[in-house]
Structures are given as C-alpha cells and as structure tokens.
PDB file with one MODEL, atoms N, CA, C and O in Angstrom:
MODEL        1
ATOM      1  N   UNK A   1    -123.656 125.439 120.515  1.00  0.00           N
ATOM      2  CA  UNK A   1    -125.005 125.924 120.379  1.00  0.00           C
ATOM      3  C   UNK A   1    -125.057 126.980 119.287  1.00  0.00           C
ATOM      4  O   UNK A   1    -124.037 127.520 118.858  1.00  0.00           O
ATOM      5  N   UNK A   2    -126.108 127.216 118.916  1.00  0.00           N
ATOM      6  CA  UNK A   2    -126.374 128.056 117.665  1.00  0.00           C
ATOM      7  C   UNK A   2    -126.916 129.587 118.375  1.00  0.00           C
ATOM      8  O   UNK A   2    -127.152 129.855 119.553  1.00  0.00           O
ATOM      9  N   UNK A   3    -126.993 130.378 117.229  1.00  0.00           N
ATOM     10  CA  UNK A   3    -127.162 131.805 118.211  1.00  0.00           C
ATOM     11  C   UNK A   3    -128.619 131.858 118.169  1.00  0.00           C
ATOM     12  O   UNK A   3    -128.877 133.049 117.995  1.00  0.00           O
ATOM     13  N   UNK A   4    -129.757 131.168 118.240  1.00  0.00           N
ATOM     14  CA  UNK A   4    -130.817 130.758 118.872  1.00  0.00           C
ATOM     15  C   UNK A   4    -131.113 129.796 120.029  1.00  0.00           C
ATOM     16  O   UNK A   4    -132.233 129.301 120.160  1.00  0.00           O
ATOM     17  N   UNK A   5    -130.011 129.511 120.942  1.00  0.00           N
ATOM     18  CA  UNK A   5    -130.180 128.752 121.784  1.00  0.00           C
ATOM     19  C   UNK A   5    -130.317 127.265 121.819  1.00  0.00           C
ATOM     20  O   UNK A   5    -130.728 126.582 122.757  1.00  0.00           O
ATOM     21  N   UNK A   6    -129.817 126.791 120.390  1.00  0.00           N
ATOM     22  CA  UNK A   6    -130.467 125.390 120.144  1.00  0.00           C
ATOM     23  C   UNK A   6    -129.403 124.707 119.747  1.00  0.00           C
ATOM     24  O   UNK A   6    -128.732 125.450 119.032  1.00  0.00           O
ATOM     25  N   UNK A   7    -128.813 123.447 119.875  1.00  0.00           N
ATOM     26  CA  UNK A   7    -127.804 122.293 119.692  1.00  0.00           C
ATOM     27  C   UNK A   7    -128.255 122.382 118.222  1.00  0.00           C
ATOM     28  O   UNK A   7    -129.349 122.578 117.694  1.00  0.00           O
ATOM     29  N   UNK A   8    -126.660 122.105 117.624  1.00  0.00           N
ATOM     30  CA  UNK A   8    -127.140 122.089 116.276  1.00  0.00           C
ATOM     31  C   UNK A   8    -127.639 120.779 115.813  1.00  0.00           C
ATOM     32  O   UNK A   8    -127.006 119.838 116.289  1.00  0.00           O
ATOM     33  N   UNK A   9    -128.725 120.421 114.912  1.00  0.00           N
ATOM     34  CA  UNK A   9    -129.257 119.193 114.298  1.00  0.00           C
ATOM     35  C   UNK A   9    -128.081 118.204 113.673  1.00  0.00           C
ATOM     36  O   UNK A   9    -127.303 118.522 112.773  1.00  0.00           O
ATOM     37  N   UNK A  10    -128.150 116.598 114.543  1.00  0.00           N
ATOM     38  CA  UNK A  10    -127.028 115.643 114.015  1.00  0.00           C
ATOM     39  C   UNK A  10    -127.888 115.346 112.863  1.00  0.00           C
ATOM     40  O   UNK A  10    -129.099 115.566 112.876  1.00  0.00           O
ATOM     41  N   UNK A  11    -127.204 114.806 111.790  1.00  0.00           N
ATOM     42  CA  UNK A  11    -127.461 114.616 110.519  1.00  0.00           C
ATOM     43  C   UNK A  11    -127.617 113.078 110.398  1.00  0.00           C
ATOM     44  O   UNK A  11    -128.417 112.351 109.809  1.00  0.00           O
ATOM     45  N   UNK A  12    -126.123 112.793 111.487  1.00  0.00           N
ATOM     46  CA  UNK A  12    -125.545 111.237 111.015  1.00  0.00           C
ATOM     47  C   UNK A  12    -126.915 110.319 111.770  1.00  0.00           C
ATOM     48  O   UNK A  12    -127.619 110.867 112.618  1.00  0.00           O
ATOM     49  N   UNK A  13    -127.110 109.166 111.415  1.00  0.00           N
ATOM     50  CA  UNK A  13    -128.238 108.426 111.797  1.00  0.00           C
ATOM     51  C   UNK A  13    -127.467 106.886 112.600  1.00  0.00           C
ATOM     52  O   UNK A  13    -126.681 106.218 111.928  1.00  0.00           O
ATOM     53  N   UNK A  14    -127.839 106.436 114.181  1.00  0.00           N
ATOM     54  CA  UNK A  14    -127.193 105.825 114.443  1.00  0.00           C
ATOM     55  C   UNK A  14    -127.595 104.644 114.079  1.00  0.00           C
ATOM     56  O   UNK A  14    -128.802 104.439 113.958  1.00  0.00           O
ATOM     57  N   UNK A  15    -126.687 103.666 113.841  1.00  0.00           N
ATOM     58  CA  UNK A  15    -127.061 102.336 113.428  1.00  0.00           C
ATOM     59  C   UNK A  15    -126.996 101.194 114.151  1.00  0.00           C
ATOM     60  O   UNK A  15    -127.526 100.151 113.769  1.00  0.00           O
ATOM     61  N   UNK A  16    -126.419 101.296 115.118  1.00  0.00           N
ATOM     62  CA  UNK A  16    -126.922 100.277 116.104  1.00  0.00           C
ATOM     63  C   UNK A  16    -128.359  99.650 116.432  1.00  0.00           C
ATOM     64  O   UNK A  16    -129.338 100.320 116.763  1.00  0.00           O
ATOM     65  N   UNK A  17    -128.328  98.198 116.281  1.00  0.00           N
ATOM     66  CA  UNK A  17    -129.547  97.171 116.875  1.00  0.00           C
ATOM     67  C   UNK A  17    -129.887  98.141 118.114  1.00  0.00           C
ATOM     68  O   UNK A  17    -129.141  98.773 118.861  1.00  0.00           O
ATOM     69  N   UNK A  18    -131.206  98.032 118.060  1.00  0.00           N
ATOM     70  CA  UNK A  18    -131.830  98.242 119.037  1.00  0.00           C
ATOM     71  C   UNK A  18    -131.748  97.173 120.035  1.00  0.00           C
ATOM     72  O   UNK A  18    -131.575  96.007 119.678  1.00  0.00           O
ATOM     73  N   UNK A  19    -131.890  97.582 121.554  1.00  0.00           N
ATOM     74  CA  UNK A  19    -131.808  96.229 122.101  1.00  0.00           C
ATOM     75  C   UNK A  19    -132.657  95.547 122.007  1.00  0.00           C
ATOM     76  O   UNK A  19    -132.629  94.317 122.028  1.00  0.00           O
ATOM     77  N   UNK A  20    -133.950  96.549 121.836  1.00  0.00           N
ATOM     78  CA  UNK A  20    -135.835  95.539 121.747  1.00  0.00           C
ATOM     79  C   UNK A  20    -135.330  94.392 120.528  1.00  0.00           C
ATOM     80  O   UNK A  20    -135.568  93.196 120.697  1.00  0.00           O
ATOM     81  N   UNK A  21    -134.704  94.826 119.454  1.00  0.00           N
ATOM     82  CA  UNK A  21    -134.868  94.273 118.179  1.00  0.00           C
ATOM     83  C   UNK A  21    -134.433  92.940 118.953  1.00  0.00           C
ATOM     84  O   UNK A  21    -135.487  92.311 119.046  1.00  0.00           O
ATOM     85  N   UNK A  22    -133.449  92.215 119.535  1.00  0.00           N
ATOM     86  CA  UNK A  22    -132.793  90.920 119.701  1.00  0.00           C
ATOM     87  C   UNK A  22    -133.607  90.655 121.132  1.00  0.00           C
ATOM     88  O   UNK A  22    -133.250  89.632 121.717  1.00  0.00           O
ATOM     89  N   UNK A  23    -134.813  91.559 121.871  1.00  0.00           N
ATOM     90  CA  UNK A  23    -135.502  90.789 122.866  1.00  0.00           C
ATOM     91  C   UNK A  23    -136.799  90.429 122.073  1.00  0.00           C
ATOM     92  O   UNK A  23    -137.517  91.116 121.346  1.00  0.00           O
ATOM     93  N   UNK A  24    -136.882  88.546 122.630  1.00  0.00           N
ATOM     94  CA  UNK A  24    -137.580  87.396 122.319  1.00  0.00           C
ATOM     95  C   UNK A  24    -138.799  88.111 122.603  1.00  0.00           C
ATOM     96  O   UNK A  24    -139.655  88.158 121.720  1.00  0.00           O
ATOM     97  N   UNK A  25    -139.073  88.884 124.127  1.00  0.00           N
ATOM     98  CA  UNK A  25    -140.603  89.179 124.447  1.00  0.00           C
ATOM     99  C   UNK A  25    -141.224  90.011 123.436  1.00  0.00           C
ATOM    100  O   UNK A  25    -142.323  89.805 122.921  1.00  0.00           O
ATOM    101  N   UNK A  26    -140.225  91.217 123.129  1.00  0.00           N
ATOM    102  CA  UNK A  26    -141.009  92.504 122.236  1.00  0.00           C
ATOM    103  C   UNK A  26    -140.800  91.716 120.859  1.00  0.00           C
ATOM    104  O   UNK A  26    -141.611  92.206 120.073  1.00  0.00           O
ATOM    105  N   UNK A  27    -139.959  90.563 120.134  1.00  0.00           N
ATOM    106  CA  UNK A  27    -139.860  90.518 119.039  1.00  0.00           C
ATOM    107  C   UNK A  27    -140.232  88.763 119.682  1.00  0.00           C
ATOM    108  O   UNK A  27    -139.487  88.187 120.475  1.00  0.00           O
ATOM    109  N   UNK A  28    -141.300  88.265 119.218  1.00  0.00           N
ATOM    110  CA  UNK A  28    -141.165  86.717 119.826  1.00  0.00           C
ATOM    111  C   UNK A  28    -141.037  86.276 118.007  1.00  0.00           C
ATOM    112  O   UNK A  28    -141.565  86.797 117.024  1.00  0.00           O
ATOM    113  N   UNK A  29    -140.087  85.089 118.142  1.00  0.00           N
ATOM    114  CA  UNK A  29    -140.361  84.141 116.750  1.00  0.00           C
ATOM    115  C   UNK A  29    -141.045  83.149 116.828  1.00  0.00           C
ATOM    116  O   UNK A  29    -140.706  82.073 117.321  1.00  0.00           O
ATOM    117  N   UNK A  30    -142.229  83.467 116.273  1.00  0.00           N
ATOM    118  CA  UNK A  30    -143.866  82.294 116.587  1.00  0.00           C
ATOM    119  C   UNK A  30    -143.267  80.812 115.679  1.00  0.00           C
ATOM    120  O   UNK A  30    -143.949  79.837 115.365  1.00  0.00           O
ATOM    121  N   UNK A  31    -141.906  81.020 115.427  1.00  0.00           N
ATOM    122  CA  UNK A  31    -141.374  79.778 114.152  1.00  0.00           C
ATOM    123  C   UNK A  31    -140.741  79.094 115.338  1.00  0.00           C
ATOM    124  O   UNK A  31    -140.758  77.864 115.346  1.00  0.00           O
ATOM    125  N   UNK A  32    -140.029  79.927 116.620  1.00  0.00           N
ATOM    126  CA  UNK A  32    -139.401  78.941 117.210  1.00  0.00           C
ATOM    127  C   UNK A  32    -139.966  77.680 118.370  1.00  0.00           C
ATOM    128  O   UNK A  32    -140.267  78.023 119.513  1.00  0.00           O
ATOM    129  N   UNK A  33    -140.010  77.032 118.174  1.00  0.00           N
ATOM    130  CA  UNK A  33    -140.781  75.805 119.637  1.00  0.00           C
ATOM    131  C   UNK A  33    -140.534  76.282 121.269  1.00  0.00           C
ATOM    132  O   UNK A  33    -139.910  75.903 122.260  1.00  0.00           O
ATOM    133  N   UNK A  34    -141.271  77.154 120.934  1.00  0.00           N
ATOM    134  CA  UNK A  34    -140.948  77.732 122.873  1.00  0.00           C
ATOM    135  C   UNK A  34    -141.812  76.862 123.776  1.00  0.00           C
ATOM    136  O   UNK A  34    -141.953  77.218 124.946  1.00  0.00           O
ATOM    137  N   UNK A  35    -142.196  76.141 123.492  1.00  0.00           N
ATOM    138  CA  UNK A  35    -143.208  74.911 124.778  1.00  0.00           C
ATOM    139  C   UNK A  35    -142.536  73.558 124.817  1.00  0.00           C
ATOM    140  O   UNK A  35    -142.777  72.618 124.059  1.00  0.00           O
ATOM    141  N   UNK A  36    -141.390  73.598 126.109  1.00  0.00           N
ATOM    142  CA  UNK A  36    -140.637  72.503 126.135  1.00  0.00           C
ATOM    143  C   UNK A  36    -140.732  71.693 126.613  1.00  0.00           C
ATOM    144  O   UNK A  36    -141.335  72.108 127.603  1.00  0.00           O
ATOM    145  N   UNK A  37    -140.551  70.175 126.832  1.00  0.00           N
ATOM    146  CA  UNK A  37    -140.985  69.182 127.798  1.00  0.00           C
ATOM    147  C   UNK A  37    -140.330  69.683 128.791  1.00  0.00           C
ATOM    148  O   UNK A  37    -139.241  70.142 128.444  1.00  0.00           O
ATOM    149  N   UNK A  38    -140.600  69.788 130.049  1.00  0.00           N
ATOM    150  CA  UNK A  38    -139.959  69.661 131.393  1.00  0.00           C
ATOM    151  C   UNK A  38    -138.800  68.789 131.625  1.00  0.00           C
ATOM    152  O   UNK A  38    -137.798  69.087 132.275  1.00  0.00           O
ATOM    153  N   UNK A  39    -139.079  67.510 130.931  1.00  0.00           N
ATOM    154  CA  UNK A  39    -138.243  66.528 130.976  1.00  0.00           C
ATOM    155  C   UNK A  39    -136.818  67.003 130.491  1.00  0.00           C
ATOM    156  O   UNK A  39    -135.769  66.680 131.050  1.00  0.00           O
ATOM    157  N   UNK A  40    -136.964  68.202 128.842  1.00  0.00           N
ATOM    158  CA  UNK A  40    -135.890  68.988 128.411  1.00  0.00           C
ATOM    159  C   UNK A  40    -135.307  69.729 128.979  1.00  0.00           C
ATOM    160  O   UNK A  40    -134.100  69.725 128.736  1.00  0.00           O
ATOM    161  N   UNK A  41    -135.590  70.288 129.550  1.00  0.00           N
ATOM    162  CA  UNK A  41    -135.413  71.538 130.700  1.00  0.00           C
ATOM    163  C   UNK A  41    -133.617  71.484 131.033  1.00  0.00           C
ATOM    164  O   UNK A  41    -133.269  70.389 131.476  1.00  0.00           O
ATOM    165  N   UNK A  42    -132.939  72.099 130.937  1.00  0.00           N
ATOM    166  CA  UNK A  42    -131.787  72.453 131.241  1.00  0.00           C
ATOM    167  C   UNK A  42    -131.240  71.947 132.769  1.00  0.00           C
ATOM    168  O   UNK A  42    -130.520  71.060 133.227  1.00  0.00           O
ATOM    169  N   UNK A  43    -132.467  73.673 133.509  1.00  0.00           N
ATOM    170  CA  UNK A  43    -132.459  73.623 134.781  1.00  0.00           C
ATOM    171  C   UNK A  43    -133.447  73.128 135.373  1.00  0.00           C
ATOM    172  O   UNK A  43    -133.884  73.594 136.425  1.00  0.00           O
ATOM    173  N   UNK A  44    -133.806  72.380 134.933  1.00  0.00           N
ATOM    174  CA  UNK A  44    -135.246  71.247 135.396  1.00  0.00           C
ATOM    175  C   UNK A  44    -135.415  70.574 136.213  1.00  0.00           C
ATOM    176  O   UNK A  44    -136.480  70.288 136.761  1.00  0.00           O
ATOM    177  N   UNK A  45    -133.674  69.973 136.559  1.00  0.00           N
ATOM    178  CA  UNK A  45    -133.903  69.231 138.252  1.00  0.00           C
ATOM    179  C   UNK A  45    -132.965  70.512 139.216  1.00  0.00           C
ATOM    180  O   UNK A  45    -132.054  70.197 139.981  1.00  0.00           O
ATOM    181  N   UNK A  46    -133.300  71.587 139.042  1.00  0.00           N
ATOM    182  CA  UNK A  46    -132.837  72.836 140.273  1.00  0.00           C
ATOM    183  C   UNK A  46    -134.470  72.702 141.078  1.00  0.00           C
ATOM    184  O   UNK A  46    -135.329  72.055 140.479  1.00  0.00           O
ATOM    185  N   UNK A  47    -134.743  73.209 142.152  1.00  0.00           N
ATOM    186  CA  UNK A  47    -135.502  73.111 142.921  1.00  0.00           C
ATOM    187  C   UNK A  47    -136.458  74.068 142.178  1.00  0.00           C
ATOM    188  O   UNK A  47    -136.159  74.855 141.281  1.00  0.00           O
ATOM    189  N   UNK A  48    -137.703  73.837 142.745  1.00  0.00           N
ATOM    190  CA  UNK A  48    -138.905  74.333 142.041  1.00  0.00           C
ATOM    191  C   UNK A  48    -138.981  75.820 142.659  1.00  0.00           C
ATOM    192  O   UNK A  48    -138.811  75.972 143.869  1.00  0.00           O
ATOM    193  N   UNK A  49    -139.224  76.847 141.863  1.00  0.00           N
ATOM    194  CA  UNK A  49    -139.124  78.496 141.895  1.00  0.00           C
ATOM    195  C   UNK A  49    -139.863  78.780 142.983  1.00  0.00           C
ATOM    196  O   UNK A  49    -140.389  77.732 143.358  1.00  0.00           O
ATOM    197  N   UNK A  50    -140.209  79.829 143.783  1.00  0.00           N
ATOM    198  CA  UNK A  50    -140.623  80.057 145.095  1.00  0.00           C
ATOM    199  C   UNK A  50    -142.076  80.276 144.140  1.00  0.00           C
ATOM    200  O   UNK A  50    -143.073  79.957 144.787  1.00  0.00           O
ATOM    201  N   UNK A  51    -142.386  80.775 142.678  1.00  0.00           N
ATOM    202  CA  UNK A  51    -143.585  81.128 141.880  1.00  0.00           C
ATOM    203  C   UNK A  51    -144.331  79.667 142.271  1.00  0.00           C
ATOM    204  O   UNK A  51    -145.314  79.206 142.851  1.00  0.00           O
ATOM    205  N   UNK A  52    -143.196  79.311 141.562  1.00  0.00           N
ATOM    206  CA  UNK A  52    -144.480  77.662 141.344  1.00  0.00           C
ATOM    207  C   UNK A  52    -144.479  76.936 142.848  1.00  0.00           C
ATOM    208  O   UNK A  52    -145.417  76.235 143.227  1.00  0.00           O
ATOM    209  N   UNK A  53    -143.720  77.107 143.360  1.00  0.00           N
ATOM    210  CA  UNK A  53    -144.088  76.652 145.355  1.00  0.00           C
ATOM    211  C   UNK A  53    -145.930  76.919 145.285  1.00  0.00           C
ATOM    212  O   UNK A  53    -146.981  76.279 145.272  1.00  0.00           O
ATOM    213  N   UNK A  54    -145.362  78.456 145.252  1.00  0.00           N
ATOM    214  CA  UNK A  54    -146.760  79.384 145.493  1.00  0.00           C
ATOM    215  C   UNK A  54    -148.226  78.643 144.898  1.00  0.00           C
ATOM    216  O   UNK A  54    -149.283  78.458 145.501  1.00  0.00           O
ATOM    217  N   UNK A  55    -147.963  78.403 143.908  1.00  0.00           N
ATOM    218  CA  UNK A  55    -148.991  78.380 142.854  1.00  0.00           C
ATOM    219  C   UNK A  55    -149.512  76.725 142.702  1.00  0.00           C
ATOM    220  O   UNK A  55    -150.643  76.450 142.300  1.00  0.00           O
ATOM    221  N   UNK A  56    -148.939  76.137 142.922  1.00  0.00           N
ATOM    222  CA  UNK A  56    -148.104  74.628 142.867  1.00  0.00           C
ATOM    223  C   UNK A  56    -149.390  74.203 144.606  1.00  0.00           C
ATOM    224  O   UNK A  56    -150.277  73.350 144.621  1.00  0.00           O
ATOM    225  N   UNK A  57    -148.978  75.176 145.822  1.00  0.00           N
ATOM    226  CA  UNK A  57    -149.784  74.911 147.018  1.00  0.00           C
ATOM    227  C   UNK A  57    -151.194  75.388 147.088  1.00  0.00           C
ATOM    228  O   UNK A  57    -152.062  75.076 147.903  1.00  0.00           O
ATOM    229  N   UNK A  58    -151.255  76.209 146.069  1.00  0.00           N
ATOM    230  CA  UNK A  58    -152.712  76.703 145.925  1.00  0.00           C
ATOM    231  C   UNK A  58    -153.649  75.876 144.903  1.00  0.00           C
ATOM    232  O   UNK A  58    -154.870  75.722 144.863  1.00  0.00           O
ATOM    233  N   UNK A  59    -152.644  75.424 144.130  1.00  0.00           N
ATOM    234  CA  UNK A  59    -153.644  74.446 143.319  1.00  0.00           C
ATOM    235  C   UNK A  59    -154.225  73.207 143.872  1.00  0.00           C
ATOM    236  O   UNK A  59    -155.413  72.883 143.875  1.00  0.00           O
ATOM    237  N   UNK A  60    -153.060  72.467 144.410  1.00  0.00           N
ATOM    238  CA  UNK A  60    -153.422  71.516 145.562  1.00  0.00           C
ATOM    239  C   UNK A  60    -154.750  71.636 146.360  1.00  0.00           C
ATOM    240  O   UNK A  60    -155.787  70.975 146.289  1.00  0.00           O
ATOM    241  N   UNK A  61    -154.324  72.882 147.286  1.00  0.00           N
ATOM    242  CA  UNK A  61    -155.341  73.163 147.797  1.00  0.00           C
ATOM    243  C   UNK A  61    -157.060  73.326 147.357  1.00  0.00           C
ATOM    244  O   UNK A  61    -158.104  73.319 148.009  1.00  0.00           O
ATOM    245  N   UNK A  62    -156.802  73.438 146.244  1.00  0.00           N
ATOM    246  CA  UNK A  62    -158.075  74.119 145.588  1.00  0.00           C
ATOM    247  C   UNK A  62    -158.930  73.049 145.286  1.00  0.00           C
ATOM    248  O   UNK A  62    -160.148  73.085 145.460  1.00  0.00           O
ATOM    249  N   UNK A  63    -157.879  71.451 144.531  1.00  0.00           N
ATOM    250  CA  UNK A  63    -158.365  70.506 144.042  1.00  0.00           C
ATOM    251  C   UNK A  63    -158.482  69.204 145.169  1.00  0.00           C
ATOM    252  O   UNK A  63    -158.721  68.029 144.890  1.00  0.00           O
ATOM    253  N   UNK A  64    -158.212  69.851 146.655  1.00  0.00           N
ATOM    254  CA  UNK A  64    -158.861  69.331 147.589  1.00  0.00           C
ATOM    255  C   UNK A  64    -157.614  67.950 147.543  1.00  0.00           C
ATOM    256  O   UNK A  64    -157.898  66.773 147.768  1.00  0.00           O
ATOM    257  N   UNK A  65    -156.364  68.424 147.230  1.00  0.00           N
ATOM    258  CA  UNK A  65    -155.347  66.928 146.783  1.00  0.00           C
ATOM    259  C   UNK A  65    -153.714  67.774 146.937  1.00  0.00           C
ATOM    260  O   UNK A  65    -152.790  68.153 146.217  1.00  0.00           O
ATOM    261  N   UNK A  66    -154.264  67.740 148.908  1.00  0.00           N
ATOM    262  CA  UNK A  66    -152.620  68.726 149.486  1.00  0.00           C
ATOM    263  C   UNK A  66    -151.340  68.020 149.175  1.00  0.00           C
ATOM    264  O   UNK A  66    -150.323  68.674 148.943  1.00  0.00           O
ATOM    265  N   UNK A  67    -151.346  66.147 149.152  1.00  0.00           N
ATOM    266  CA  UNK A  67    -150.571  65.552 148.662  1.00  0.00           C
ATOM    267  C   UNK A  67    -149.761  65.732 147.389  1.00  0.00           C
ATOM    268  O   UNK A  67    -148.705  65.145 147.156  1.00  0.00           O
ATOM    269  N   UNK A  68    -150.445  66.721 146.484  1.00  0.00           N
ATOM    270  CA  UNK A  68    -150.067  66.971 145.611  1.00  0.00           C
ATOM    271  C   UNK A  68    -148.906  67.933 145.490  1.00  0.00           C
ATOM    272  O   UNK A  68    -148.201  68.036 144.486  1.00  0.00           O
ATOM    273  N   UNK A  69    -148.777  68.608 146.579  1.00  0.00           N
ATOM    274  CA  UNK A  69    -147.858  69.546 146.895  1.00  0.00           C
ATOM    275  C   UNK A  69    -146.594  68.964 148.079  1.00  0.00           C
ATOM    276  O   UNK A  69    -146.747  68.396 149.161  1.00  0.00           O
ATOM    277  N   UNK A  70    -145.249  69.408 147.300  1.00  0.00           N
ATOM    278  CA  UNK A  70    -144.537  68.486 147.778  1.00  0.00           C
ATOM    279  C   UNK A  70    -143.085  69.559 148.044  1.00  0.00           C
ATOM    280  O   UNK A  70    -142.218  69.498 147.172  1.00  0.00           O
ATOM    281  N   UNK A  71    -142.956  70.098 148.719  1.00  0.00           N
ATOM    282  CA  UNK A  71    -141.374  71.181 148.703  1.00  0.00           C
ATOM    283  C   UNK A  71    -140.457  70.807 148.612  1.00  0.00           C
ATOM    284  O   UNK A  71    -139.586  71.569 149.032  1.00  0.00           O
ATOM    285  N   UNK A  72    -140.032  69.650 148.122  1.00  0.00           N
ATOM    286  CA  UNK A  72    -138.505  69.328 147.969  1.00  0.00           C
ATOM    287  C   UNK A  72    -138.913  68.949 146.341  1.00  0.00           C
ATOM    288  O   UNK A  72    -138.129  68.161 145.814  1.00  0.00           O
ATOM    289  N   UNK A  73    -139.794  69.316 145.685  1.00  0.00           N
ATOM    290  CA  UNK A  73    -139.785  68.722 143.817  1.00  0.00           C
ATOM    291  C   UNK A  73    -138.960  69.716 143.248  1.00  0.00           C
ATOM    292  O   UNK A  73    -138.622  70.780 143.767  1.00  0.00           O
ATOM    293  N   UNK A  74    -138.642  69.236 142.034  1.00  0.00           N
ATOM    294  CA  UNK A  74    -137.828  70.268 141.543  1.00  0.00           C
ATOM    295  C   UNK A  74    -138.960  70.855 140.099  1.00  0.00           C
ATOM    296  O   UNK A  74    -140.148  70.576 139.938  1.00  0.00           O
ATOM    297  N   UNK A  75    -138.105  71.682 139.266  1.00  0.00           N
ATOM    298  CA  UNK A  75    -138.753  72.432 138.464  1.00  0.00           C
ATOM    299  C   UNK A  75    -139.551  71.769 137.765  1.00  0.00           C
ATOM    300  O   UNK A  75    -140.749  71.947 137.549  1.00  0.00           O
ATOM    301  N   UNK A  76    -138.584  70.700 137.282  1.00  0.00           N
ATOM    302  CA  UNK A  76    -139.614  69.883 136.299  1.00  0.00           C
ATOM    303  C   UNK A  76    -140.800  69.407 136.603  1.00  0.00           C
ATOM    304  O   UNK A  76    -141.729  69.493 135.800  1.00  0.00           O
ATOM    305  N   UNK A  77    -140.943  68.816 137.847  1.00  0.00           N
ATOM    306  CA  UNK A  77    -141.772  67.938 138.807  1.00  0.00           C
ATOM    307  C   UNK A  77    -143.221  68.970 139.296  1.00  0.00           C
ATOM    308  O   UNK A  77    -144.386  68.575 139.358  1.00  0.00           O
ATOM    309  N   UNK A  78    -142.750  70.248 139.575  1.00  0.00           N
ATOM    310  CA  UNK A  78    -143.124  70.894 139.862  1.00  0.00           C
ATOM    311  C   UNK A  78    -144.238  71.490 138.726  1.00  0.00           C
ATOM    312  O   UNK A  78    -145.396  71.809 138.998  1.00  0.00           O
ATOM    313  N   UNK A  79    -143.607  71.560 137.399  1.00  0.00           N
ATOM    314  CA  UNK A  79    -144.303  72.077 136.491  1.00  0.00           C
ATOM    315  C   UNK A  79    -145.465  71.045 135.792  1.00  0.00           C
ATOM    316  O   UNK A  79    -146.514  71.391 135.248  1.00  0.00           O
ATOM    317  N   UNK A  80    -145.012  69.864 135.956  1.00  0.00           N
ATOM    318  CA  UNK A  80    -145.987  68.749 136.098  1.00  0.00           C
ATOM    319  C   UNK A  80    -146.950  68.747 136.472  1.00  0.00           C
ATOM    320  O   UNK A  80    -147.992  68.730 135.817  1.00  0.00           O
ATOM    321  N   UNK A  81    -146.779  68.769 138.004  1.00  0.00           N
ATOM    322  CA  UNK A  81    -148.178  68.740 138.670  1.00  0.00           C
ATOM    323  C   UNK A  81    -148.951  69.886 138.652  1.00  0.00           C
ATOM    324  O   UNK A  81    -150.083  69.939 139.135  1.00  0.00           O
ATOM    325  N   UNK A  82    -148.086  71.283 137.831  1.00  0.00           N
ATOM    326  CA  UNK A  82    -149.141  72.288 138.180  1.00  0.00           C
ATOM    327  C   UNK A  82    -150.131  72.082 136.930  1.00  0.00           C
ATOM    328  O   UNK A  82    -151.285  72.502 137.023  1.00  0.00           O
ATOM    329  N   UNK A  83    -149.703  71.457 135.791  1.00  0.00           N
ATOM    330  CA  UNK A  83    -150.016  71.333 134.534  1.00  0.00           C
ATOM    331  C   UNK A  83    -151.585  70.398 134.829  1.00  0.00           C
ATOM    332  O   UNK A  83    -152.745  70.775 134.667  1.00  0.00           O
ATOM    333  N   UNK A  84    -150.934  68.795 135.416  1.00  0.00           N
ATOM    334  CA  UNK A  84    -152.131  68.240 135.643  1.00  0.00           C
ATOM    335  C   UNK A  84    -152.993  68.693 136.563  1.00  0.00           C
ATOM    336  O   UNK A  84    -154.154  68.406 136.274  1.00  0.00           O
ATOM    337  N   UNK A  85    -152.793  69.644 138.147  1.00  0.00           N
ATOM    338  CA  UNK A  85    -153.825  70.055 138.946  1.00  0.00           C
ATOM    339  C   UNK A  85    -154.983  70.705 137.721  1.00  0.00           C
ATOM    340  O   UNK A  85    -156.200  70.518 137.696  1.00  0.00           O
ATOM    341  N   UNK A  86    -154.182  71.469 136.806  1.00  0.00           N
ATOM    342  CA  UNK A  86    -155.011  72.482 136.128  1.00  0.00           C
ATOM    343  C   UNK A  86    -155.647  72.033 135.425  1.00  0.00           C
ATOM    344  O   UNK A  86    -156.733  72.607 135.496  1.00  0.00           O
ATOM    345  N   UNK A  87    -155.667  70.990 134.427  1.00  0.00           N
ATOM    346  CA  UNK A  87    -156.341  70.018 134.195  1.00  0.00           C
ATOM    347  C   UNK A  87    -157.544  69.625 134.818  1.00  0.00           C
ATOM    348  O   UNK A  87    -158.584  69.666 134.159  1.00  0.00           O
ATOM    349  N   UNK A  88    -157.553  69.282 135.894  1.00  0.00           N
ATOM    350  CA  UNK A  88    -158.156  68.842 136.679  1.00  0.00           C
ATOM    351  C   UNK A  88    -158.225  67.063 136.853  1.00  0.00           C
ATOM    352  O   UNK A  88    -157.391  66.259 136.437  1.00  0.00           O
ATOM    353  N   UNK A  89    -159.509  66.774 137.610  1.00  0.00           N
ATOM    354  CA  UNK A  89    -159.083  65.334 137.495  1.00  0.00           C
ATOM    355  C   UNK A  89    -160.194  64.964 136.570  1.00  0.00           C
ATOM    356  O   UNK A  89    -161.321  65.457 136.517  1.00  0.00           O
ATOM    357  N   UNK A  90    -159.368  63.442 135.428  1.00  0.00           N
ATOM    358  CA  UNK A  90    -160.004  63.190 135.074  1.00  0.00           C
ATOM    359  C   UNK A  90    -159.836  63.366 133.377  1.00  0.00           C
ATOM    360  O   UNK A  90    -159.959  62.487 132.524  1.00  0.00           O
ATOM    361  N   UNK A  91    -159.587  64.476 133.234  1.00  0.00           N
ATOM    362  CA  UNK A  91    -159.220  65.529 132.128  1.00  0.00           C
ATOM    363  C   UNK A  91    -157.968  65.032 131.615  1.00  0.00           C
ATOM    364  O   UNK A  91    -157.387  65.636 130.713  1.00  0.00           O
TER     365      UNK A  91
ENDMDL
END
C-alpha cells in the first residue's frame, strides 16, 4: 500500500478472452445456421425435456387435440408437434 492508503495502480493490462467473448448468447454469429431439423438433432431421440412435456400438454390442450400429447416421444417428436400445435390446424 502507498502512504495514502491506496494499492498501488497495475499498469500491466490483462489479456485474457473474456469468457462473454466465446459465449454464443452474449456474442451470437447471425452467419451460423442455428435452426436445426429435429431430425439432425444429436440428442433428438433422448426423451422429450420435462419444458416441452409442459408446453407440448398445454398446447394439446388448448387446440382441443389431447392425443396430441404423448409422454413417451422423444425430443425430436416432441419438438414437432409443438411446432405444428402452434401452427395451428390447417396452417
């Protein structure tokens, strides 16, 4: 400390990436194709997320077509039908 009570001023400047800099959300690349077929999907046949369960039974519900909701689909399947409920019918 300095004889004013104060840490003395670093000069050196650090250069390390920020972590924001290499995250997709705060830095998105509008060049890369982020809207994938389902069909592509990696983890696409893992079971459908407890989100889209959720969302997936409410749409059903809404469009009066409970058949549409099914708990053993998986992600892909899942993201399907939430795509066409939203749609609607017809559309």
């Amino acid at each position: 400390m300095t004889s004013h009570g104060k840490a003395p001023s670093r000069s050196a400047v650090n250069h390390k990436p920020s972590a924001e800099a290499g995250n997709p959300k705060a830095n998105p690349d509008l060049s890369d194709n982020q809207i994938k077929d389902p069909d592509e999907w990696i983890s696409g046949n893992e079971p459908m997320t407890g989100a889209q369960a959720s969302y997936l039974k409410t749409l059903s519900e809404q469009a009066h077509a409970p058949e549409a909701f099914d708990p053993g689909l998986d992600k892909a399947e899942a993201s399907k039908r939430i795509d066409q409920l939203k749609r609607g019918p017809g559309r």
